[in-house]
Each structure stands twice: as structure tokens, then as C-alpha cells.
N, C-alpha and C positions, 0 to 999 in steps of 0.2 A: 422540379420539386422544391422549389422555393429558391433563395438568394442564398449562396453559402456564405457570405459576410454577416447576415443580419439574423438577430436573434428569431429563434421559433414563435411561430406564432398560432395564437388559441390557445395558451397557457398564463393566466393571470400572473404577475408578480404579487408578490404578497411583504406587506411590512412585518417584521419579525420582530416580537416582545420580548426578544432576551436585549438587555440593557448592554449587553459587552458585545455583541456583533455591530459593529461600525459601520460595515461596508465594503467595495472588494477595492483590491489597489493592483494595477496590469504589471506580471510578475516581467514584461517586455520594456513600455515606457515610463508604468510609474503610474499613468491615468489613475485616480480615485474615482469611483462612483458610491452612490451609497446603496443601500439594501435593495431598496425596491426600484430601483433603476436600473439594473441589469440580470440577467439570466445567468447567463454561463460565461463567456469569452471576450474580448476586449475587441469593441468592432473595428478598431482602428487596425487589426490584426489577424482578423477572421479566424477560423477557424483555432490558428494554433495560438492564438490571446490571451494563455491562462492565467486564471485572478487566482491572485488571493485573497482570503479572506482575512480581513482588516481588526482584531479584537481589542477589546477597550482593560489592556492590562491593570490599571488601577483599581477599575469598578472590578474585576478577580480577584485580586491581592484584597479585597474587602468582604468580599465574596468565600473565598476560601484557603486555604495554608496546606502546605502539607500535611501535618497532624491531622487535621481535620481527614480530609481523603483518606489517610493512610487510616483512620479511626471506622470507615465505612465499611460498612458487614458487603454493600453491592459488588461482589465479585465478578465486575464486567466493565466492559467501558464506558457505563454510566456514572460510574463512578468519577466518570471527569466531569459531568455533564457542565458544573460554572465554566469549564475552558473550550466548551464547544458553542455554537453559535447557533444553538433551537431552542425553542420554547419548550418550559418548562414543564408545561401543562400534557404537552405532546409526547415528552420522554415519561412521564410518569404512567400514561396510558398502553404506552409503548416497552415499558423497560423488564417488565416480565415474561413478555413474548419473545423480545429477542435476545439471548444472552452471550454477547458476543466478548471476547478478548480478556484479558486476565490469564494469558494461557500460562504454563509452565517454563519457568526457566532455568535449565538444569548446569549444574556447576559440571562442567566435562573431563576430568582430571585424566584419565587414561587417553583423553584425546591433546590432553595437554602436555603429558610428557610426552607424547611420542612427538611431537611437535618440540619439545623444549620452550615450551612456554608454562606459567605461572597458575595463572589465571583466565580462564576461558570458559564462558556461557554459550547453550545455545536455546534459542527461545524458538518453543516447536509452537509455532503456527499451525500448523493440521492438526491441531487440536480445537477448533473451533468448529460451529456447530456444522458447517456443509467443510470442514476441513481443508479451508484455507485462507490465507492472511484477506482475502480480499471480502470477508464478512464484516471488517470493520468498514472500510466505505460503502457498502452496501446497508449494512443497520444505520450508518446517518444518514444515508441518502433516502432510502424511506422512510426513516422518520421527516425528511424535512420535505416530501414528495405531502406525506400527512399534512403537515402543518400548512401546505399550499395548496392541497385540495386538489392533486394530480390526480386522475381516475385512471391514469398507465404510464407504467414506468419501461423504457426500453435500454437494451444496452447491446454492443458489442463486444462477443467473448469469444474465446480459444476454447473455454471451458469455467475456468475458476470464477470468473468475474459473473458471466452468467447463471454459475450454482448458486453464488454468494446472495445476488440479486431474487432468482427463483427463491431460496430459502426466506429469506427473510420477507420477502412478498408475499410468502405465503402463510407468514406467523402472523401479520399485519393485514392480513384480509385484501390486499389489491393486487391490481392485476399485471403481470410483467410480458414482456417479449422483448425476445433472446434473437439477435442475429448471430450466427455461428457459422463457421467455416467446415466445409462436410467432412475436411480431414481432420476434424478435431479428435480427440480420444474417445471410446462410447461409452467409457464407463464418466466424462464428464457429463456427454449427452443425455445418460441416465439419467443425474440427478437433474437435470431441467427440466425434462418430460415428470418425473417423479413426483416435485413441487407444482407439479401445475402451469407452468409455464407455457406460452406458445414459442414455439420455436420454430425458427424461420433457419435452413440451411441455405447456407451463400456458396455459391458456385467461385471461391473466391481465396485470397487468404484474410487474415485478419484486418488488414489496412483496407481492404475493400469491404468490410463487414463494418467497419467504423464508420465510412462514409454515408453507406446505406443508411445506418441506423440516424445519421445526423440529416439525412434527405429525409429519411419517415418520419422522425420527430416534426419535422418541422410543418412537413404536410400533413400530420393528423393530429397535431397540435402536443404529442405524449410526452412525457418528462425523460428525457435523457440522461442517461446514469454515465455516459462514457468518461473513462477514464482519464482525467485530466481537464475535458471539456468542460466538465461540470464539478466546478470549483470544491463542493461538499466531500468529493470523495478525499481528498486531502485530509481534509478535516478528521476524516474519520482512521486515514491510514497515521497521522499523528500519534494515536492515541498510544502504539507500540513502544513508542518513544519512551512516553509519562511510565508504561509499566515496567521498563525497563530499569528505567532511573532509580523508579519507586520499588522494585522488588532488590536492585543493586543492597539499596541500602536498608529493607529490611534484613537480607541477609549479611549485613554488619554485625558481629555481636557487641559494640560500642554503640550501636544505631539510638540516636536519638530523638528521628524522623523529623527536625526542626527544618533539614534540610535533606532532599535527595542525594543519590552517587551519581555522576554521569559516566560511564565506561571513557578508556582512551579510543578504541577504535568499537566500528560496528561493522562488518561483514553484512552487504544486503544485493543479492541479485537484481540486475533491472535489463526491464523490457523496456514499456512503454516508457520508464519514466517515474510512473505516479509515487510507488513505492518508497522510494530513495526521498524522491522531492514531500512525502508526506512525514517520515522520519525524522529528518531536516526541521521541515514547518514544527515538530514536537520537541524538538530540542531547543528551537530557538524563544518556543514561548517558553519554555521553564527557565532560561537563562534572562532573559526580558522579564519573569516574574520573584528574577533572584531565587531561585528553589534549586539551582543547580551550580555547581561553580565554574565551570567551563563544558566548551561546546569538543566534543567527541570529533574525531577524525571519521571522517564517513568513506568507506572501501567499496565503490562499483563493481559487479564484477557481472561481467556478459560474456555469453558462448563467443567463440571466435567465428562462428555462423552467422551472429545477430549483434555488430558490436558498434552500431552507428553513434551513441554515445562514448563508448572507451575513444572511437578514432578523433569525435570533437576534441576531447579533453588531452588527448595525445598530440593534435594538433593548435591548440592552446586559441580556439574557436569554440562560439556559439552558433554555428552554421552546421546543423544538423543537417548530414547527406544521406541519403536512403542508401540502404543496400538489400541485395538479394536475400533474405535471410531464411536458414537453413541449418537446424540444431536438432538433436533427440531433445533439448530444455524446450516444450513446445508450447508452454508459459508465458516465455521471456522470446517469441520468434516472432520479430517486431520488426517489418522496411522500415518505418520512420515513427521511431517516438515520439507520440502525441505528447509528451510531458518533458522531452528531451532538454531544453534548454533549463531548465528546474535544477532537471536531475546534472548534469554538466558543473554547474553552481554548485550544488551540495555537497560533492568530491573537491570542488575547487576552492570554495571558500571554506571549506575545515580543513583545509590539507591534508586532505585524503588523497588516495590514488585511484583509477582504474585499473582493474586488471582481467584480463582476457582468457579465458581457457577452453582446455577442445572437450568435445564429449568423451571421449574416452577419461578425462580428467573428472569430468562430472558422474560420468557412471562410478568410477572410482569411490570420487567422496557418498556416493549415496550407499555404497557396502559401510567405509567407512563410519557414518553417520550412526546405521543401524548395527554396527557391530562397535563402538566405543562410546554411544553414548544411548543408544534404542531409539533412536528418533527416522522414522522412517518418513523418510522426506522421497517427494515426486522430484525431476535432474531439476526442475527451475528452483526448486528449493536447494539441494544440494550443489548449486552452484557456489552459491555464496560459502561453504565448504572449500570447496575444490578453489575459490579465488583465494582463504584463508592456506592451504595447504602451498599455492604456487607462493605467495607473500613469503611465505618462513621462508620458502627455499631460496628466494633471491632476497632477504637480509631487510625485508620492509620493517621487521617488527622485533620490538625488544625483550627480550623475556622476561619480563616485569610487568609489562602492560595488561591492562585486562579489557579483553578483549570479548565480543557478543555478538554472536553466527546468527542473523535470520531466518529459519527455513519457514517460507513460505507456504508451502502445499506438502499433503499428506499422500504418501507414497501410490497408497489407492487411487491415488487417482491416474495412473497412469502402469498399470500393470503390466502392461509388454515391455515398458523399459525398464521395470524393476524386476523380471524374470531375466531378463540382459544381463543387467549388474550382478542379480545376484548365483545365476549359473543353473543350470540342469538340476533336478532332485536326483 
């Protein structure tokens, strides 16, 4: 089904009119390409090559300010649209179909004393429109599927990724297909069939579902949404970053939005990868656009089932080694992270940590979650929880820091293991 080194083919590249996308630069050697000379991944690297995308920080800073943003009635992640890399024409056609991110970030005080800490947010993700973090790289990746004239977009999913892509596929009028693994959850499989979606069950788990999807891409020519493959998703998972910063400091009552707040640590579950390494990418443009004053400590935190990045970064490698993986978090249940070497980086160059925990530790924080703060988080969400819970108790963190929990996915989505966590009626 084609060459798995070399880009898909019967997908036009397309030159992009937004002035501040540059080009992608390989997140491995360094390689520069520009726009319309590459797809997805750095062929010197196949498959796992992932680019990033290259923005023209000046032409921003010209472009737009904080005030400005913070001045925007668009309560979505449109509202970054100068710091993303699509045309302009595209998002404004696009921007009231899908209304993604802007979610809620609640100040956690009864989750914070009992922890003995200060200051502590948790920014509920399932609150988005298919109720989960992964609507944000799904609304750019179809808008930028738009802008290049994709007639199908495919992905592989566990669940979330696939709702994220059906949803928004289906606000934007085109057409998606979903490879999925048959033990997925059905109340994720629901919502794929729901949106319209074709869905393809893999006889498989998720790592065999990725490949599929990047063998059919390439032989029916369809635009590939996978996770870290295709560079846009980043882009889009960034954007949690900017609202965080950006809501930090409107809840200053000094706030004079001339400048954002960056939190000291971020608490965020990873799987694949993308998540952590899209965070990262969101922090680093604000700090590159002077809007932030320092770069946040970024906290990993993976089931001890699925923990192929904690063990690189424990072993002080970028040699991501597969492992068997096997978790109730079934999100974040990843042999080998597509986005691994990213995400490895994002802990290691903010001096963050990895931290590792059992499902019993994750059912835990998912009671906790919904009984000290209301946020009813699915285990891959309530991971990054249950990583913050293990940190206090071995001395990671200061009680002064302030600090901002991820939950990913919204509890519904995984209802057998929130009747687990939360016990018999």
C-alpha cells in the first residue's frame, strides 16, 4: 500500500496565505522545508519525522498583542487565529461551525488544601463540543484539510480522537473515516457512527490502527489526521497553552493583560505524545512573543501499563522502546508513542518530571476530581490528577506554586470505569 517513508500521494500540497506560517523545521534533525514542500513527516525519518511548524513571530507581534485577544468577544480558539498557521478566509467561513476550546478553568481550593498547596487550577477539557481535549487538533486540522481541498480526512482512534475528527467533520460538511480498535469503549464508538462518520473496526490495538490508517491514506490519496503525523494537530493542541496563560491572568485582580501569567507547573497525561508536545509548542510561542515571562515546568504523567515515554525520560534517552501496554486509562494505551520524542523534551527541557501511576491511583483521582472540584473526568483525564496527588506525596512541589491539572476527556466517555471508581448506587 505504498512506501512507508514517502509522503501520501493524490493529495495536492497547497501554498498557504497566512504570512506568519514559514514552513516546517524536523522536530529529529533540524531539516527546514517550507510550506508547500512537505505533507506531514520528515522523509529522512519516515514515519516518526515529526515537523514542526515554523511561525514568523515578528509578523505576530504586528499582528496582534495580548489586549487585543484578550479584547475578543470569540470565545474559542479562534481567537488565536494570528498565532496559527491557516488562512484567514478559511477560519472566518469556518469559525462559527466549530466552536471549540475556551473551556473552563476552575480555581480548586478544597483540592488544594487537602493536598497543602496554594494555588491550583484544573482546566476541564470535556467540556468541548464531542467532550474532549482532542477537538482542538481536530477544528485545525479541518479547517486546514478545507483550505487544501481534502475531500477525506482519516484518522486513527481509541475513541477521543476519532469523536473529535467525526464532530467537527460533520460541522464543516466533509467527509471523515475513523480506524478504531474493536475494544474501544461504545459509548466512544457512538459518537463516530452519530457524526456520520465511516468506521472501520481494526482487529487490532491502537498502534495497528495508526498504521492502517497511514497505508489507506496513502493509497486513496485521503488527508491524514494522525496524531503527531500530521504536524497541524499540534497546532491546534497549543492553543490550551495561550488559554491558560490568558485566563491565569485575567483572573489576577491587578491584571493588566499587557502581559499574560504562565503557571509554575502543568500536570498533563500522555499517550501518544501529541498532547504534552502541543502544550510545550504553546508555551514556547508566547515566551518567543514576549507575552509570558517564563516557560512552566511541564509534569508527564502515564499509567504504569503505558509508560514508554516516563521510562525514556527516566532513562535520560530519546529512544523510545515499545511496550506492552495495558491500563483502565484506555486514552493514553499507547505501544509506542507516535509523538514520543517531543513529548520526552517537553518534561526535559522545562524541568519537569515524569511520573508514573497504577489505575487504582487513577480511579482514585477520578472520585476525587468529581467530588472536590466537579469535574468529571474519563482515567486518561484523571491521570494527570492522580500524577499531581503521587508529586505532593514524594515532595516534587512547593506549596506556593501554582499549579494547572489537564483533564482531557469527559467522564462519559468511558462509563464502566466511572461506575468502578465511583461504587454501586
Amino acid at each position: 500500500m505504498g512506501n512507508r517513508r514517502g509522503q501520501p500521494q493524490g493529495l495536492p500540497l497547497h501554498k498557504n496565505n497566512m504570512a506568519n506560517f514559514l514552513g516546517y523545521k524536523c522536530s529529529l534533525c533540524g531539516a527546514e522545508y517550507a510550506p508547500d514542500q512537505i505533507q506531514y513527516v520528515c522523509p529522512k525519518h519516515g514515519d516518526m519525522g515529526n515537523l514542526d511548524v515554523v511561525l514568523d513571530y515578528a509578523a505576530i507581534k504586528k499582528a496582534a498583542s495580548p489586549e487585543s485577544i484578550s479584547a475578543s468577544r470569540d470565545n474559542s480558539i479562534w481567537r488565536y487565529a494570528p498565532l496559527l498557521p491557516l488562512d484567514l478566509r478559511v477560519l472566518k467561513e469556518l469559525g462559527d461551525l466549530m466552536r471549540v476550546g475556551w473551556t473552563p478553568m476552575y480555581r480548586a481550593e478544597r483540592l488544594a488544601s487537602s493536598l497543602g498547596l496554594k494555588k491550583l487550577f484544573v482546566k476541564d477539557d470535556g467540556r468541548n463540543p464531542t467532550a474532549s481535549f482532542k477537538d482542538r487538533a481536530s477544528a485545525v486540522v479541518v479547517a486546514r484539510a478545507k483550505e487544501i481541498n481534502a475531500p477525506v480526512i482519516a484518522a486513527a482512534s481509541t475513541g477521543n480522537a476519532g469523536a473529535a475528527l467525526a464532530g467537527m467533520a460533520a460541522a464543516a460538511a466533509s467527509k471523515a473515516i475513523i480506524f478504531a480498535p474493536k475494544t474501544a469503549p461504545q459509548a466512544k464508538v457512538a459518537q463516530l457512527l452519530m457524526f456520520g462518520a465511516r468506521v472501520l473496526l481494526v482487529n487490532g490495538n491502537y498502534d495497528q490502527a495508526f498504521d492502517l490508517t497511514l497505508q489507506a491514506s496513502r493509497e486513496f490519496g485521503w488527508y491524514c489526521r494522525n496524531t503527531g503525523y500530521n504536524p497541524f494537530t499540534v497546532e491546534g493542541k497549543k492553543t490550551a497553552a495561550y488559554e491558560i496563560c490568558e485566563q491565569l491572568e485575567i483572573s489576577n485582580p491587578q491584571s493588566q493583560i499587557s502581559k499574560w501569567r504562565a503557571p509554575d507547573r502543568v500536570f498533563v497525561s500522555v499517550g501518544d505524545g501529541n498532547i504534552i508536545s502541543g502544550i510545550w509548542k504553546g508555551f514556547k510561542d508566547l515566551l518567543a512573543l514576549g507575552w509570558i515571562e517564563k516557560m512552566p515546568k511541564l509534569m508527564g504523567v502515564q499509567s504504569e501499563g503505558s509508560a514508554a515515554c516516563a521510562n525514556a525520560w527516566r532513562d535520560n534517552t530519546e529512544t523510545i522502546m515499545p511496550v506492552v501496554a495495558n491500563t483502565i486509562a484506555y486514552s493514553i494505551s499507547v505501544d509506542l508513542p507516535r509523538d514520543g520524542v517531543r513529548a520526552v523534551r517537553a518534561v526535559r527541557e522545562t524541568n519537569g518530571v515524569y511520573v508514573v501511576v497504577s489505575d487504582d491511583e487513577i480511579l482514585a483521582a477520578m472520585r476525587d476530581l468529581a467530588r472536590g472540584v466537579a469535574v468529571f473526568a474519563e482515567p486518561a483525564g484523571a491521570t494527570a490528577y492522580a500524577g499531581l496527588v503521587k508529586a505532593v506525596k514524594e515532595k516534587m512541589i512547593d506549596e506556593n506554586e501554582t499549579v494547572v491539572v489537564m483533564n482531557t476527556g469527559n467522564g462519559l466517555k468511558d462509563v464502566k470505569s466511572a461506575m468502578q471508581a465511583a461504587g454501586e448506587a
